[in-house]
C-alpha positions as CSV (number, residue, x, y, z in Angstrom):
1,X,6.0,0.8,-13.6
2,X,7.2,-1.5,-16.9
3,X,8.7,-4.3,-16.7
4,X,10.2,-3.5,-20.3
5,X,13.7,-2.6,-19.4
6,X,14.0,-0.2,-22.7
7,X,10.4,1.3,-22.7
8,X,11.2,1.9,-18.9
9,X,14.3,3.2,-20.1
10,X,12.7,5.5,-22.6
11,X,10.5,7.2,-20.6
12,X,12.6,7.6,-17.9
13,X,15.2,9.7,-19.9
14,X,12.2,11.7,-21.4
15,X,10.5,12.8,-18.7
16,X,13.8,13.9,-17.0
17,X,14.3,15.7,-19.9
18,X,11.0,17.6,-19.7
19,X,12.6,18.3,-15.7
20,X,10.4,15.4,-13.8
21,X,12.4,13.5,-10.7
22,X,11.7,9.9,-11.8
23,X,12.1,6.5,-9.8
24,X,11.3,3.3,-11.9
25,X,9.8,-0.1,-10.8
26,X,9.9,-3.5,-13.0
27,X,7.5,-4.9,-10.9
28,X,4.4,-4.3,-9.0
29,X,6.0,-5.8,-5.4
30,X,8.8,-4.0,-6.2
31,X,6.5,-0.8,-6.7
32,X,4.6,-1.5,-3.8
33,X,7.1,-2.1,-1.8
34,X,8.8,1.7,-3.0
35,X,5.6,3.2,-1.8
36,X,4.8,1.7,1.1
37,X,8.5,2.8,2.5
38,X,8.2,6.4,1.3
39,X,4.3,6.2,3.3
40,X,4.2,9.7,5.0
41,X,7.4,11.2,3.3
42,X,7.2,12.8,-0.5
43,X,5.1,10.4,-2.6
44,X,4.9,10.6,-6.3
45,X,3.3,13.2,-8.2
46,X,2.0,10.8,-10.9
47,X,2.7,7.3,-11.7
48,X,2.5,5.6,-14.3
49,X,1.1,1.6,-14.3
50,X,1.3,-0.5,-17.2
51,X,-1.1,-3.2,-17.3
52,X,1.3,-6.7,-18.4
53,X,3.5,-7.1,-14.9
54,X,5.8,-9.8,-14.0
55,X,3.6,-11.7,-10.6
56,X,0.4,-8.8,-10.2
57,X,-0.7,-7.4,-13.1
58,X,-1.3,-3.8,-13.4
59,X,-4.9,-3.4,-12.1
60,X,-3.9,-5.3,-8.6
61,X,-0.6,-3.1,-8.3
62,X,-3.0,-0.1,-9.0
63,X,-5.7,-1.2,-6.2
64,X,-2.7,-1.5,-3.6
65,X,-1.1,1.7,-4.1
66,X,-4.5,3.4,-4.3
67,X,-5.0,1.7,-0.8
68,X,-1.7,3.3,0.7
69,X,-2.8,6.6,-0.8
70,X,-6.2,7.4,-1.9
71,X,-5.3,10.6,-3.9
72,X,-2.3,9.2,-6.3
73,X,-2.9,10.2,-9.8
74,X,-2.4,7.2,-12.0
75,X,-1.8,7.1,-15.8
76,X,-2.4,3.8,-16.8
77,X,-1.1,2.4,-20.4
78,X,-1.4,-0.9,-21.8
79,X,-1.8,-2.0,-25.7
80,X,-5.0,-3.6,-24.5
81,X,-7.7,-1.6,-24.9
82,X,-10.3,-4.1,-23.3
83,X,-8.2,-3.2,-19.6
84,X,-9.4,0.5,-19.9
85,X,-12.7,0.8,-18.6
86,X,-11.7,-1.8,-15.5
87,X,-8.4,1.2,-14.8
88,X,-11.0,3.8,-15.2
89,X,-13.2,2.4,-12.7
90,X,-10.5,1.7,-10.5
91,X,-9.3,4.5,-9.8
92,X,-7.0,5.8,-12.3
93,X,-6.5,9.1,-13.8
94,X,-6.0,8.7,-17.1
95,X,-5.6,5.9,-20.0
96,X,-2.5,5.5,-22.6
97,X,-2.9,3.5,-25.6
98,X,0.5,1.2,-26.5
99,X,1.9,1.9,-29.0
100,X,1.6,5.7,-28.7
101,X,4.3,8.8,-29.0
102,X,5.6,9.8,-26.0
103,X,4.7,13.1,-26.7
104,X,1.3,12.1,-25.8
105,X,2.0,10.8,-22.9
106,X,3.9,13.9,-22.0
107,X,0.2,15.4,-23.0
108,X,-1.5,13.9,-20.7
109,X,0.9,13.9,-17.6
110,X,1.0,18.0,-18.1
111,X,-3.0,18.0,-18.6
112,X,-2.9,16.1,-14.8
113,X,-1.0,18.9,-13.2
């Protein structure tokens, strides 16, 4: 999830090109929404939750999904580092600093498998 349309873009092509299936929400609903539809078939691997959302911010969005299924590993990112220890503690896998290479991020997805 980012609501960033060339960020959202950007990873997107990447981490097809590293051979992930991707699917892409703006927003949390929308996200929600995604999930809560695909309840009981394949669900995601790994998502990945920015913190700044259009309507619910990143946390909230995180709380729901985590609600539809316990086990779903969650990268969170934001450029506020403040919002960190709050994702931690709520549930999510792993924390990515804005601005930070993608390569990283490609880092820490693998480091999840």
């Amino acid at each position: 999830m980012e609501d960033d349309e060339s960020l959202r873009h950007l990873y997107k092509k990447i981490l097809k090109m590293e051979g992930y299936n991707v699917d892409t929400a703006r927003t949390g609903k929308e996200a929600i929404k995604k999930l809560s539809n695909n309840k009981g078939k394949s669900f995601p691997n790994l998502i990945l939750m920015d913190y700044r959302l259009p309507g619910i911010d990143g946390i909230e969005t995180m709380i729901k999904i985590l609600e539809i299924k316990q086990s779903a590993n969650i990268v969170f990112f934001s450029a506020d580092e403040s919002v960190k220890e709050r994702a931690i503690s709520c549930g999510a896998k792993a924390f990515f600093t804005k601005p930070n290479s993608v390569f990283k991020l490609i880092e820490i997805i693998k480091d999840l498998k």
